[in-house]
N, C-alpha and C positions, 0 to 999 in steps of 0.2 A: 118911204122905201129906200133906205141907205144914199139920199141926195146929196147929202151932205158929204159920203164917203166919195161918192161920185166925183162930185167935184175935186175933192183931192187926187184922184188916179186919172182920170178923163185921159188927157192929153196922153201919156203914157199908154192907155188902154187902146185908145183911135189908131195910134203910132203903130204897134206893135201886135194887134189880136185880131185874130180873123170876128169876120158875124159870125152872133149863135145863131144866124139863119130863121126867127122866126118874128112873126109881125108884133110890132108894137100895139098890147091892149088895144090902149089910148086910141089906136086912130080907127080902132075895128068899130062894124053895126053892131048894135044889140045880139041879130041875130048869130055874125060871124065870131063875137064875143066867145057868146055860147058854145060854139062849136070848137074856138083854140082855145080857150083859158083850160080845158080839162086836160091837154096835155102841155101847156104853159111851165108847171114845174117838172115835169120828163124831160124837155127840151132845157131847161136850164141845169138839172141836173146832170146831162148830157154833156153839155158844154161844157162844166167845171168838169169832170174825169177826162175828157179829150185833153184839157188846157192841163190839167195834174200831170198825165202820162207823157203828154209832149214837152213840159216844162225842165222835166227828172231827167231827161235825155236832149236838150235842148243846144242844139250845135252853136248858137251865136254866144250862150250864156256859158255852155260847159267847157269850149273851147282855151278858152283862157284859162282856167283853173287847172285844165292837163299839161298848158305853157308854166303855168306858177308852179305844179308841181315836177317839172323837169319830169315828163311823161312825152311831153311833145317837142318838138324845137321848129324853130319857122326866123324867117328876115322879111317874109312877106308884112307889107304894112293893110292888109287887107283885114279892114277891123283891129288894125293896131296890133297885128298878133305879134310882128317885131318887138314891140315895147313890153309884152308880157313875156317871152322869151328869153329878153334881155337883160346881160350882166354889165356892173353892176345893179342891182333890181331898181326900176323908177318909182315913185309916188304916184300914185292913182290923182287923175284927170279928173274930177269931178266935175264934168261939167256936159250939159246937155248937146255941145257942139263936138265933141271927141268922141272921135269913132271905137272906141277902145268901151266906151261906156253903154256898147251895148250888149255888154256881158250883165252888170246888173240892173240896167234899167227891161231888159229880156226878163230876169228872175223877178223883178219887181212887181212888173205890170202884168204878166201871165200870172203869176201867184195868187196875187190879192184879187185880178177877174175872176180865179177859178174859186178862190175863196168867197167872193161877191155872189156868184151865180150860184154856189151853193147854200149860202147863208139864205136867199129869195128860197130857193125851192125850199128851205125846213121850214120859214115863215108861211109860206102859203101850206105844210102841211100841218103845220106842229102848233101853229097862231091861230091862223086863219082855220084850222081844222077843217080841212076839203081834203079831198081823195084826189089820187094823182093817175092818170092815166096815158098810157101814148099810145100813138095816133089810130091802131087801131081798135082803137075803146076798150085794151085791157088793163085794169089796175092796177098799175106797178109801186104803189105807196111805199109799201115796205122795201122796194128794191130802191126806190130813189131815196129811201132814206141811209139803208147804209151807204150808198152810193156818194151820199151828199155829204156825209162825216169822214168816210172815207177823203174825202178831195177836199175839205178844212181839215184836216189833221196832215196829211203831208203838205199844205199847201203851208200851213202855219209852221210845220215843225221844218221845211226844208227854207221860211224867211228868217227863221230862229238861225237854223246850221248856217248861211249865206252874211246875212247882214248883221249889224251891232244891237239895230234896234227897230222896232215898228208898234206896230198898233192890232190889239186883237179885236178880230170883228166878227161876233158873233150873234148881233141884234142887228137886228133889220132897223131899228129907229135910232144908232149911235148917230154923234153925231160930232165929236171928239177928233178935231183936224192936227191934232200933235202927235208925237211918237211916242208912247207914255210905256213902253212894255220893252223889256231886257229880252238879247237872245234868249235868254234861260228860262222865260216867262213864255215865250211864243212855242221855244220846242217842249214844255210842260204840257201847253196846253194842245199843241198837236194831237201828242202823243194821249191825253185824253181823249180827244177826241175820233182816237182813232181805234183807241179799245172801245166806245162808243160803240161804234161802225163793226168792231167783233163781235160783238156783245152782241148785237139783235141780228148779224149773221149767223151765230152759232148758236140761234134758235130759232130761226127761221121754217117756216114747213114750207116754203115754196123760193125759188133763189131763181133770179134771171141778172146776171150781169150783164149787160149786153150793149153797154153805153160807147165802146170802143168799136168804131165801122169794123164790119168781117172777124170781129174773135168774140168770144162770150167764155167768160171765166167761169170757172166752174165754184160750187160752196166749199169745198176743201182747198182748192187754191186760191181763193181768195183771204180765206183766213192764215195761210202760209205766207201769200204775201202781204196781207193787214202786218203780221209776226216782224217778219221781215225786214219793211220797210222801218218797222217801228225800231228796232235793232239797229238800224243805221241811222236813224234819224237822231234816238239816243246816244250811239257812240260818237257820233259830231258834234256833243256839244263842247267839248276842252276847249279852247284855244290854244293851249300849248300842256307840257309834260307835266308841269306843278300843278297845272287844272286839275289835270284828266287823274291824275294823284288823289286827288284834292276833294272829289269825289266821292270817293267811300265806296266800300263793299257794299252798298245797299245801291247804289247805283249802276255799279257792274253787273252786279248778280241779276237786275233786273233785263239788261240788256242782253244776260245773259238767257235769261227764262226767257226774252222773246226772240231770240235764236235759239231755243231749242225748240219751240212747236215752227222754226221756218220753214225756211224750202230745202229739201234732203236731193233735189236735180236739181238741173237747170230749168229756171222762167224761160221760155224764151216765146217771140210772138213771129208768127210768117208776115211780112208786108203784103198787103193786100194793095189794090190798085185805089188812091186816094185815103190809104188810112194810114196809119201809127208805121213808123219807121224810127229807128236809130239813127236822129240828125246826126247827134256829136260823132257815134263810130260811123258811117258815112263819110263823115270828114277826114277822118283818122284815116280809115280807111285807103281812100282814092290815091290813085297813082297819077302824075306824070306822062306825058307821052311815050318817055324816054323809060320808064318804070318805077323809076324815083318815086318817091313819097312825097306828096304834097302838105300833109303836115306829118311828117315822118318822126318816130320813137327819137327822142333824146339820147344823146350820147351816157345819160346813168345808165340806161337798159342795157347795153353791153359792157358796160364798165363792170355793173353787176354780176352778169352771167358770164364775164370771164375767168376760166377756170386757172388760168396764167397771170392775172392781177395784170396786166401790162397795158389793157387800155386805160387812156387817163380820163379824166372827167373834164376834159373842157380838149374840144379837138385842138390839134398842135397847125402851128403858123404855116407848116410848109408839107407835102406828102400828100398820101392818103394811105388812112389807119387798113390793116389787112384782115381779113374775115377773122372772128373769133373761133376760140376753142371753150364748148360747156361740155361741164358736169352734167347739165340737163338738158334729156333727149326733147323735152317740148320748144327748145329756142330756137331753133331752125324749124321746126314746122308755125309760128308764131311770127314770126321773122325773117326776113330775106336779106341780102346782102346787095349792095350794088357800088361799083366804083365813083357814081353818077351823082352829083348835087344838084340835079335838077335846078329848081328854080333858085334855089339860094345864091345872095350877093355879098360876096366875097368883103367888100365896102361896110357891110354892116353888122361883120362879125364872123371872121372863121370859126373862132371857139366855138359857135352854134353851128357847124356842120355837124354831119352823121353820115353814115353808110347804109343805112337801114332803114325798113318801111314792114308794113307790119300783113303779112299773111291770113292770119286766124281770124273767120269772121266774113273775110271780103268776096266779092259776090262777083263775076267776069264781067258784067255791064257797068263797074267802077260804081256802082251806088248799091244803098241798100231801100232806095225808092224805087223797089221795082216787086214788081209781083213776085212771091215766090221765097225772095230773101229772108234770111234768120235773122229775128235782132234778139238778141240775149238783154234780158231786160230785169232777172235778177239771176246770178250765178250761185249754185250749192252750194261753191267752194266759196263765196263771200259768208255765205250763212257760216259753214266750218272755220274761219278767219275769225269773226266778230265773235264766237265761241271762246277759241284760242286766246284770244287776245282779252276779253271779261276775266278771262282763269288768272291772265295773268297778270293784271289791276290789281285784284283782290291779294295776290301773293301767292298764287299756286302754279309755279314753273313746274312740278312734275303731269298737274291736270292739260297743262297749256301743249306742252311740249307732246304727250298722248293723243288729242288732237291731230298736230299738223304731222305728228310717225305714223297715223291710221294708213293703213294698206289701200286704204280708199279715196286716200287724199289725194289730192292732182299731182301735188309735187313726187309721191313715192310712186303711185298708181301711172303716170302718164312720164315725170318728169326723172324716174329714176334717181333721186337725191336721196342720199346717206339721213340716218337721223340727226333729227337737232336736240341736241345737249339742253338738259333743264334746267338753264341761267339764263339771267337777265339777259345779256350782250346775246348770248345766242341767238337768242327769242325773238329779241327786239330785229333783229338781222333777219331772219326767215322770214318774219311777217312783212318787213318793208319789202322784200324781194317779192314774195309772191302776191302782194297787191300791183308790184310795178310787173310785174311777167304777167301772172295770169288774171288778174282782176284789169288792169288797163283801162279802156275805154267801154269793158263790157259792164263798171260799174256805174255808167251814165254820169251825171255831169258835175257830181261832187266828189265821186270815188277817183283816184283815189290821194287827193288833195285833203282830206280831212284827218286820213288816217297820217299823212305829213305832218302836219300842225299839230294833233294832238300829241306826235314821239318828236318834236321839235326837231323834226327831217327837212322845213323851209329852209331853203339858203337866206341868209341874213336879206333883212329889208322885203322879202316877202309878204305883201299886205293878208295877212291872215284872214280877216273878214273884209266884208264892203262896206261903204257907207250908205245912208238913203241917198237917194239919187236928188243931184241940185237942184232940179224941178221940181220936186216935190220938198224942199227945203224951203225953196225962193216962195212958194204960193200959201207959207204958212207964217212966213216970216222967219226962218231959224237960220242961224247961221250955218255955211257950207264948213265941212269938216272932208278929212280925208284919211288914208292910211300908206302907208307902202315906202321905201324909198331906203338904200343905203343906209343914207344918213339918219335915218328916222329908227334904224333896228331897236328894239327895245321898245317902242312907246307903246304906252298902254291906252286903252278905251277909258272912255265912260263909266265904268262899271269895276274899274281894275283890269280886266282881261286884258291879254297880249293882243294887240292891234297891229304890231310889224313884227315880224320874225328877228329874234334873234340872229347873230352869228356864230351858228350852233350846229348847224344843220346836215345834210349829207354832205357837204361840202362844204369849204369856205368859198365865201362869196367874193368874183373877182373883185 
């Protein structure tokens, strides 16, 4: 039973994952046997969708990726957020003692658990051919199985979008302690596996999602968000512009078909007391005593949305910058202004100051771990983006641009913005902006860092992807490798892929 895999993940898994809470067989009677093993794969299948849902929104892990994409700004060295922040960009830490590493060793170990716990439950239904039941004796087989494909298919396609490389595990008897599988290989097989998971929802006669404490998805929104997720998972695979080129119309268009059966609203999930919250916008979220942002919007977001072009992109040595003037009525209800730098030290970078901390979303008890709270967990208007943005892969600026002019689009509908012009530069301009205004942190913990990377919007030296983490390099023998740094812009992966960002980006890199 995946020992072998075990052994590889253990210590990252112990480190970082809560228990699935239920008894080890092994140490049960005969009789007590009896009575847990029939919902033995309910409870594991449970675990891998809790571990999927909380991983895609994961504050220690997504954190960083909204500092790399000049989404956030911070000086605080609390999990190294300074050093992800900071310009000129540093080389990634590889190393199990840097606090900064617990952004992928977080992706790493939650991933491959939820994918672990899912891969047992389809062995005990699909090998071992037993029925699967929970706890109170009804048989959820068919539920825990889309459920279990569901959570290996994003769990694989989101180590694909994140990392350079890993390993797919989809038998219970592998036993293969190297990294033998390309991102391109892990978000395929995802993404297989996650039409899998549609597949036998959208024939289902009887549908109980219900693996998330206090929400139970319904069969129509699960198959929007199966679409969905799939949509994102595929458009993250580029590393950079000549990738995502490089591609082809047959890879757009598909990303395309699975944003149009998406989600036409907004996902969003209430916090219930002890279940699913929005770590990463929680974070984003929180104020200051003073009101300030604690990890407060980057100074791009109003560079952006200013209608006078006069803020700069890196704050000035002496002053403080004055409230902006937008084009779009959604920036001040999105956004606040304050004279106030809070926690920020002046010692570690004025250029990473801001004025601003983020509105939309935030909840008056300063978290969104509280009963009651919204967490937006996939947004309409990402589905109408990943739309847009396929149209315009393939070479269709008049499709692309008819999208983000719909009357119903946030930017026209909410944010009163003129139309966008059907060229390239236009295009490419509206879509960075409204992933950086209205997608933000409500696109959990890769958005929208991916959509940077593939239109080479990283500021230089930008590590584009992660490496596996040194623990799990040192216990296989393979040498520690790494990405990120100035000096390193340009270098390429394993694979060919862009591994450091160019100096290309929204900006030049101090």
């Amino acid at each position: 039973m995946i020992k072998n895999i075990y052994i590889l993940f253990i210590i990252l898994i112990f480190a970082s994952c809560e228990s699935t809470n239920f008894d080890d067989p092994s140490t049960l009677t005969n009789t007590e046997a009896v009575e847990k093993i029939k919902y033995l794969g309910y409870v594991l299948t449970t675990s891998s969708i809790q571990n999927t849902f909380n991983t895609t929104t994961s504050a220690s892990a997504g954190v960083h990726l909204s500092l790399l994409s000049d989404q956030t700004t911070n000086t605080n060295m609390a999990n190294a957020w300074w050093n992800f922040a900071d310009e000129p960009r540093l080389q990634l830490t590889n190393s199990s003692t840097y606090r900064g590493s617990i952004s992928w060793t977080t992706f790493y170990s939650s991933f491959y658990q939820a994918n672990l716990d899912a891969t047992k439950a389809l062995d005990i239904i699909e090998n071992k051919k037993q029925r699967v039941y929970d706890k109170s004796g009804k048989d959820r087989t068919t539920d825990c199985l889309i459920a279990a494909y569901y959570a290996k298919g994003v769990s694989q396609g989101y180590l694909g979008v994140v990392f350079d490389r890993g390993i797919i595990v989809d038998d219970a008897s592998i036993s293969n302690k190297a990294f033998p599988n390309s991102y391109k290989e892990l978000i395929a097989n995802g993404i297989k596996l996650i039409d899998k998971a549609l597949a036998i929802a959208d024939t289902a006669k009887t549908f109980n999602f219900d693996f998330l404490s206090g929400v139970t998805i319904s069969q129509s929104n699960f198959i929007k968000l199966g679409n969905s997720i799939a949509a994102r998972i595929l458009s993250s695979q580029a590393r950079d512009k000549v990738e995502a080129a490089a591609l082809g119309s047959a890879h757009w268009n598909r990303v395309l078909a699975y944003a149009n059966k998406g989600f036409t609203t907004d996902y969003t999930i209430i916090t219930v007391t002890g279940g699913y919250y929005s770590q990463i916008l929680s974070n984003l979220l929180q104020r200051n005593s003073d009101g300030s942002g604690y990890l407060p919007p980057d100074i791009k977001i109003p560079y952006l949305a200013d209608k006078t072009g006069q803020t700069p992109n890196y704050y000035p040595a002496t002053g403080i910058l004055p409230v902006i003037s937008s084009n779009d009525t959604r920036f001040n209800k999105y956004f606040g202004y304050s004279t106030s730098f809070g926690i920020f030290m002046e010692s570690r970078g004025r250029g990473l100051f801001t004025n601003y901390y983020r509105i939309r979303w935030y909840n008056a008890k300063n978290t969104l771990n509280i009963a009651g709270a919204i967490n937006p967990y996939f947004l309409a208007e990402e589905t109408r983006l990943l739309k847009a943005e396929s149209k315009f892969w393939v070479g269709d600026y008049t499709g692309a641009a008819a999208e983000l002019n719909n009357t119903t689009a946030a930017r026209k509908l909410a944010g009163g913005l003129p139309d966008v012009a059907a060229t390239e530069d236009d295009l490419r301009k509206a879509l960075h902006y409204e992933y950086a205004i209205e997608i933000d942190g409500a696109g959990g913990a890769i958005v929208p860092f991916t959509f940077m990377r593939r239109n080479d919007l990283l500021i230089g030296g930008t590590p584009t992807e992660y490496p596996v983490p040194q623990l799990q390099l040192d216990l296989i023998g393979e040498k520690n490798y790494t990405f990120g740094g100035k000096a390193n812009a340009g270098q390429l992966g394993i694979y060919g892929e862009l591994g450091t960002a160019r100096d290309n980006g929204w900006k030049k890199s101090q």
